[in-house]
C-alpha positions, -999 to 999 in steps of 0.1 A, spaced: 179 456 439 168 452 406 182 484 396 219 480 402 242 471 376 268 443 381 295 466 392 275 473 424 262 441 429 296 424 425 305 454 455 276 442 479 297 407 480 329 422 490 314 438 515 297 407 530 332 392 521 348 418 545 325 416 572 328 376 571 366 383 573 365 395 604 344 362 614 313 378 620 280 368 603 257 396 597 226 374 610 199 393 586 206 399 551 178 418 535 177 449 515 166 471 541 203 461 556 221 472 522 227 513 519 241 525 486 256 559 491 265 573 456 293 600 458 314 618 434 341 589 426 310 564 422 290 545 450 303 527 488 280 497 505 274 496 536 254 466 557 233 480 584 216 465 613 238 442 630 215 432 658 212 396 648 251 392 640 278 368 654 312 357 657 317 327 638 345 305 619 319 282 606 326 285 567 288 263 564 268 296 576 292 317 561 283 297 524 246 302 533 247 342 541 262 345 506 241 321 490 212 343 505 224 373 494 236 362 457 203 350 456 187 382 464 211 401 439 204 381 413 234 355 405 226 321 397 258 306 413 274 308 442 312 308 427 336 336 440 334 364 421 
C-alpha cells in the first residue's frame, strides 16, 4: 500500500465508510482484502473476502476497523477525512 497516492487511499476509507453504512463490519481488514482496479476514468476499491463480516451498530468496532485500516494506509490520525 505504499504505492498509492492520497487520492486512493483517501478512496479505501469511503469504501470501508460505505460498507459500515450498511452496519456491517468487514471482520478482516488486510491488504489481500483491498483490490484496486484501475480503468479509464481513474481507479474503484473494492473489499474482498467477507467471510469474517457482521451486522453491527456498535460505532466502538466500527472506530477500530478504521483505526486498523488508517493505520495500514498510512495516516497518523484517525479524524474523518
Amino acid at each position: 500500500m505504499e504505492n498509492l497516492n492520497d487520492e486512493m487511499r483517501k478512496k479505501i476509507i469511503r469504501a470501508l465508510e460505505s460498507i459500515y453504512m450498511e452496519r456491517l463490519l468487514h471482520g478482516d481488514i488486510s491488504r489481500e482484502n483491498i483490490l484496486i482496479e484501475h480503468c479509464c476514468h481513474g481507479f474503484r476499491i473494492m473489499f474482498i473476502y467477507f467471510g469474517l463480516s457482521k451486522k453491527s451498530s456498535d460505532y466502538k468496532e466500527f472506530k477500530s476497523e478504521l483505526a486498523l485500516l488508517k493505520k495500514m494506509l498510512g495516516f497518523r490520525s484517525i479524524k474523518k477525512l
